[in-house]
C-alpha positions as CSV (number, residue, x, y, z in Angstrom):
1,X,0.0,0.0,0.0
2,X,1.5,3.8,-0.9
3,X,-0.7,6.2,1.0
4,X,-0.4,9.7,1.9
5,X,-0.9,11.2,5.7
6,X,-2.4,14.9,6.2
7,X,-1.7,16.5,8.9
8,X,0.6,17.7,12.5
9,X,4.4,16.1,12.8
10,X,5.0,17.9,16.5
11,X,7.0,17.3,19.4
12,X,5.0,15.8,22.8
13,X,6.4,17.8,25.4
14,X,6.0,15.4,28.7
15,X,7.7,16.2,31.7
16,X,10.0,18.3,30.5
17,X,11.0,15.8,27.9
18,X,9.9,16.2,24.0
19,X,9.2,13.3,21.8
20,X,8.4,13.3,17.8
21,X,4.4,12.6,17.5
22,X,1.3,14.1,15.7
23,X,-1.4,11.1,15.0
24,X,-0.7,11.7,11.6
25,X,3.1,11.5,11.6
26,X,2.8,8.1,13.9
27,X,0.3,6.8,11.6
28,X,2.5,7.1,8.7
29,X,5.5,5.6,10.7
30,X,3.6,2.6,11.8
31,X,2.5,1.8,8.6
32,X,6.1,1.5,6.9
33,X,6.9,-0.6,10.0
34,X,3.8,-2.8,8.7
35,X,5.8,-2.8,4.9
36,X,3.7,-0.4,3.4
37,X,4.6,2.9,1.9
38,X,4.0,6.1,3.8
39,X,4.7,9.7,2.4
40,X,3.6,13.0,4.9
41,X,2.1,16.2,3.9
42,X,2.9,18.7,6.6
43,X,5.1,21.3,7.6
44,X,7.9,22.3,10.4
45,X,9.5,25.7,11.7
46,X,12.5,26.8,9.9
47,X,13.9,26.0,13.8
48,X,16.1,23.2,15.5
49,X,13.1,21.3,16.1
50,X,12.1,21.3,12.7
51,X,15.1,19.9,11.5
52,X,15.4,17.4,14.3
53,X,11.8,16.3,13.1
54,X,13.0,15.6,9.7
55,X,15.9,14.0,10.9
56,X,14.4,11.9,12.5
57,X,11.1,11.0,10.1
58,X,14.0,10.4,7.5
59,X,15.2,7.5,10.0
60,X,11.8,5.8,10.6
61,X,11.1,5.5,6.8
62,X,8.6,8.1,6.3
63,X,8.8,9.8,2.8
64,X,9.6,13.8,3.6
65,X,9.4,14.8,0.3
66,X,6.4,16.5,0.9
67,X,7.5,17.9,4.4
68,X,8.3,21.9,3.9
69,X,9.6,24.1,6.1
70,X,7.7,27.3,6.9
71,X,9.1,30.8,8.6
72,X,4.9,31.5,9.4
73,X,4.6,29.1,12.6
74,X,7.6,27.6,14.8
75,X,7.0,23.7,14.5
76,X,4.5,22.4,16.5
77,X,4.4,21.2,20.1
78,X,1.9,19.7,22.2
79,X,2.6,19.9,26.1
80,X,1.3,17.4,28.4
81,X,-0.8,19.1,31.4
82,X,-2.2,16.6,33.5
83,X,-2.6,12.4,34.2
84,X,-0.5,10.0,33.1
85,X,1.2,9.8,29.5
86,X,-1.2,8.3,26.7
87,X,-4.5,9.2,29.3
88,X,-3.4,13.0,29.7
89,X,-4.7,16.6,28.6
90,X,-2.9,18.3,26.4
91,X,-2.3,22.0,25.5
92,X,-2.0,22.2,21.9
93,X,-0.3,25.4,20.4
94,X,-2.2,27.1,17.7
95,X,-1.3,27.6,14.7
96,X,1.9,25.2,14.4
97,X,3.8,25.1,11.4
98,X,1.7,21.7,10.0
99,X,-0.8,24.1,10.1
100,X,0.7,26.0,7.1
101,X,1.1,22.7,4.9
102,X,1.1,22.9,1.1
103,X,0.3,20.5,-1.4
104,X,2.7,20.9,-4.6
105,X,2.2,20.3,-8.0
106,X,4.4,17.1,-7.8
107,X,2.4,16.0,-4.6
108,X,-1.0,16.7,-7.1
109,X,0.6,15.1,-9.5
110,X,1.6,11.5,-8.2
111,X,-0.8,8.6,-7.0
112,X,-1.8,7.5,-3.6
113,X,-3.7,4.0,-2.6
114,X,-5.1,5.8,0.3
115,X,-5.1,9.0,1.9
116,X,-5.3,9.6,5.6
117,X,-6.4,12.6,7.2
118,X,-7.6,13.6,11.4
119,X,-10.2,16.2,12.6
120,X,-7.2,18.6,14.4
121,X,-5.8,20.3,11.6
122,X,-9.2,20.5,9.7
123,X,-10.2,23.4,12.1
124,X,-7.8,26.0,10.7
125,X,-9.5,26.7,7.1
126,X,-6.5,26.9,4.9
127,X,-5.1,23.7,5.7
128,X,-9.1,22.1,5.4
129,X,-9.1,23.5,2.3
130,X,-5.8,21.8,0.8
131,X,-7.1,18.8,2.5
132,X,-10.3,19.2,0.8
133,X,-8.1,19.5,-3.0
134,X,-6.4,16.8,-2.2
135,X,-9.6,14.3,-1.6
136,X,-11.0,15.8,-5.1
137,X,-7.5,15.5,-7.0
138,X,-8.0,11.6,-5.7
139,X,-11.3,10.5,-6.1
140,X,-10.2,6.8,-6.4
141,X,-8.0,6.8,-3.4
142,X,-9.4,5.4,-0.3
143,X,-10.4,8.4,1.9
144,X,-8.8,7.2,5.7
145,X,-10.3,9.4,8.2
146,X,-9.6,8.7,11.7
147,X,-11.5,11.2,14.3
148,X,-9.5,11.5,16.8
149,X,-11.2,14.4,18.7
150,X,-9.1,17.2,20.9
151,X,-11.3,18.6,23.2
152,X,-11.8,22.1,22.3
153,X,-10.6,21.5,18.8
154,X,-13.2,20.4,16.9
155,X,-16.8,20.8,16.4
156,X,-19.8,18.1,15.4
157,X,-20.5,19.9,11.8
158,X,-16.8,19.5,10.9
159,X,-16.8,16.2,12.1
160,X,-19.9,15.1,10.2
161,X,-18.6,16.9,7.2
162,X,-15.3,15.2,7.2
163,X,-17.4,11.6,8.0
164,X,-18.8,12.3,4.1
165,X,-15.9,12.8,2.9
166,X,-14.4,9.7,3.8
167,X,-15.1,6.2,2.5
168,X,-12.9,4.2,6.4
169,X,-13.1,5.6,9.4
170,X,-11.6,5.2,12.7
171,X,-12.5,6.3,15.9
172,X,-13.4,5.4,19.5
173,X,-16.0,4.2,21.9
174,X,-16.4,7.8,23.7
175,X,-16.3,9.4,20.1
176,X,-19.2,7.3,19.0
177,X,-21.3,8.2,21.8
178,X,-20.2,11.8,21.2
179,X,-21.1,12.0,17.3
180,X,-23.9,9.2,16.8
181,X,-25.3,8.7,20.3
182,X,-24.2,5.4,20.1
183,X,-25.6,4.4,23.7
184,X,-28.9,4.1,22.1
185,X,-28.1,1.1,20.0
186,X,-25.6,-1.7,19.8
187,X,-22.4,-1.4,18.8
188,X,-23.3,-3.7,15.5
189,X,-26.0,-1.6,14.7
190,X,-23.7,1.8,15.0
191,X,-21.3,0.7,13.1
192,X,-23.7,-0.4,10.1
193,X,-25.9,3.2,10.5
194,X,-22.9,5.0,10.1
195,X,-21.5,3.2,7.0
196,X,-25.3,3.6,5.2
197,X,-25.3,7.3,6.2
198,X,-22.0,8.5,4.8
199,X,-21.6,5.6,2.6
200,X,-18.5,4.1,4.4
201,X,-16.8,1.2,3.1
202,X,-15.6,0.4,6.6
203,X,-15.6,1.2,10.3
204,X,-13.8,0.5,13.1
205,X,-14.5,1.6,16.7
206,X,-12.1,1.0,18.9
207,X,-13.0,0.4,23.0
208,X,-10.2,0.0,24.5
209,X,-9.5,-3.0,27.0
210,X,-12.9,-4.4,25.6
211,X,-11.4,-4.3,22.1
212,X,-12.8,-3.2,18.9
213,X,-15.6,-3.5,16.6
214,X,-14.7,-3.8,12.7
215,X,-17.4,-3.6,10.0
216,X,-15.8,-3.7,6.6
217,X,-16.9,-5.8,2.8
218,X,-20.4,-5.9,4.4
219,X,-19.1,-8.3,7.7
220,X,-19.1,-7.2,11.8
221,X,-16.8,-8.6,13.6
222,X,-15.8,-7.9,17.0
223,X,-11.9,-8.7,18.5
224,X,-11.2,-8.8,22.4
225,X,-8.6,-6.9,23.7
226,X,-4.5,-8.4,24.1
227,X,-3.9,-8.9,27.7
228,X,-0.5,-7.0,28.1
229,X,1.0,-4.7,30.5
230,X,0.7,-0.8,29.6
231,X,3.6,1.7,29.2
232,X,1.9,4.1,27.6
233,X,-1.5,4.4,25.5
234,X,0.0,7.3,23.1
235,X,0.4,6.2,19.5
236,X,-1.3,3.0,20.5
237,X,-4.1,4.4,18.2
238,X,-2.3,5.5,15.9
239,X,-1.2,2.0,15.0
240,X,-4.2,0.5,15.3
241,X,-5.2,2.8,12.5
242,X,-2.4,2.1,10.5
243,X,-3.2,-2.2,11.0
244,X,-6.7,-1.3,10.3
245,X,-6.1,0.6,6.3
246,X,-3.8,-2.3,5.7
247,X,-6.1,-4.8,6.7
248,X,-9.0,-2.9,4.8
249,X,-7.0,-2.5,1.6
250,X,-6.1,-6.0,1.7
251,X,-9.0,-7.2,1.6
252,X,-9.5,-9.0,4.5
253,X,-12.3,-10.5,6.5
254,X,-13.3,-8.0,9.2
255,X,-12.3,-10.7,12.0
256,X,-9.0,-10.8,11.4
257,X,-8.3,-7.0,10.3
258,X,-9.9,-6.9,14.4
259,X,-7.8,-8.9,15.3
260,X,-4.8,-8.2,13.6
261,X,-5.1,-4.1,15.0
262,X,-5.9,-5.2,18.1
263,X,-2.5,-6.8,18.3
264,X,-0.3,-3.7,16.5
265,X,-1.8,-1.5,19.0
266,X,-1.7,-3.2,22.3
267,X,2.2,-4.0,20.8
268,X,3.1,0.0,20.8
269,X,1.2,0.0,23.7
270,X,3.5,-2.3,25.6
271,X,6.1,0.4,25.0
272,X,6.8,3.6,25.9
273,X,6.2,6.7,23.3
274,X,4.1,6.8,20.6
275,X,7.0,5.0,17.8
276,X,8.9,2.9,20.2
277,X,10.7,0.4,18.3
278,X,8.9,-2.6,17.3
279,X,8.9,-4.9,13.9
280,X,6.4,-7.2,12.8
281,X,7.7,-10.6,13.6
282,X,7.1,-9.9,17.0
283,X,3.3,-10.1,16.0
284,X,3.7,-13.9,15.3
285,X,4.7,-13.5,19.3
286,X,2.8,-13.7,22.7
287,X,3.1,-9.8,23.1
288,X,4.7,-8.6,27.0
């Protein structure tokens, strides 16, 4: 799979400590450690974090060639505020330089099998509106859309709005209940609403140490969680995401796309930081 991730490459600042994250950025560096291909569309600060950021994408695999550097924003950051890492609240800064992204002509003009986009960066219009080009210069792509809600950084008519434009979608058992009152009907019957109303080719809902629901080629499957000891949650989602597309655009049955993200997330999950070094043997493997 080639795809193409949209959106914030940042530094977590946690206890005084800063590590390379953005859902987007961790999505597309999970999924070359899956074997696929993963080029990101953002931006950082023409600053010593920007080029540490680049640096280090380079490393992990991630195609930069559509990573710019911008003098309008210093790269973005993200500091940690309160709770523990992975279940904390976050102070995002506003705009960062992902904010200022740009799609070129050579970005326009290449081929994607899926592109992947968040709800964060959507609320700042310019960069919704290159997202928004980008979705309409690839029709045929899939259109990856995985919620991922920040409190105070999103709204529900941007969130249905990017639902419609998406044809996969990822999110969570609180997000559910947030955007489709999901404690009014089963999980199954969520997941299957959802799909019919914005014409969805897939879904997956992900609940945490109950598992995660998977509705995808017209099957519902649901995966119990991996028993494993916690480090830290953050970029556990992330790779879930990144197992799920894979498993979506390889045509698997929904139970085993379940299961198989169930297992890449509670893997990073196992670890600390949100890319913590992993490789995918170790899914063959009773995971620690």
């Amino acid at each position: 799979m080639k795809l193409l991730s949209i959106g914030e490459i940042l530094w977590d600042v946690i206890g005084g400590e800063e590590y390379l994250g953005g859902a987007p950025f961790n999505l597309a560096a999970h999924a070359v450690r899956l074997g696929d291909s993963a080029s990101l569309l953002s931006a950082v600060g023409s600053d010593e974090r920007g080029r540490r950021a680049i640096a280090m994408a380079e490393r992990l695999g991630v195609d930069t060639r559509y990573l710019s550097v911008t003098r309008q924003a210093d790269t973005g950051i993200a500091t940690v505020l309160s709770g523990e890492a992975g279940n904390a609240q976050w102070q995002i800064v506003r705009p960062g330089a992902y904010d200022f992204l740009t799609p070129s002509e050579a970005l326009l003009a290449d081929s994607f099998d899926a592109i992947c986009y968040g709800t964060l960066l959507q609320t700042f219009e310019p960069a919704h509106r290159a997202t928004e080009r980008i979705l309409e210069t690839f029709p045929e792509s899939i259109h990856f859309y995985d919620v991922n809600l920040r409190p105070s950084h999103y709204d529900l008519k941007l969130v249905e709005k990017l639902m419609a434009m998406a044809s996969i979608v990822k999110l969570n058992d609180s997000e559910a209940e947030a955007i489709g009152g999901r404690t009014s009907c089963s999980l199954e019957d969520f997941c299957k609403s959802q799909a019919r109303l914005f014409g969805l080719d897939a879904i997956a809902v992900t609940r945490g140490e109950k598992g995660c629901a998977v509705f995808s080629g017209g099957e519902y499957a649901e995966s119990p969680a991996v028993a494993v000891k916690v480090a830290d949650t953050i970029g556990a989602g992330d790779a879930f995401s990144a197992a799920f597309l894979h498993g979506v655009v390889a045509t698997w049955p929904a139970a085993r796309i379940a299961d198989y993200a169930n297992r890449v997330g509670a893997l990073v999950a196992s670890r600390h930081g949100a890319i913590p070094e992993w490789n995918i043997e170790e899914l063959e493997q009773p995971i620690q």
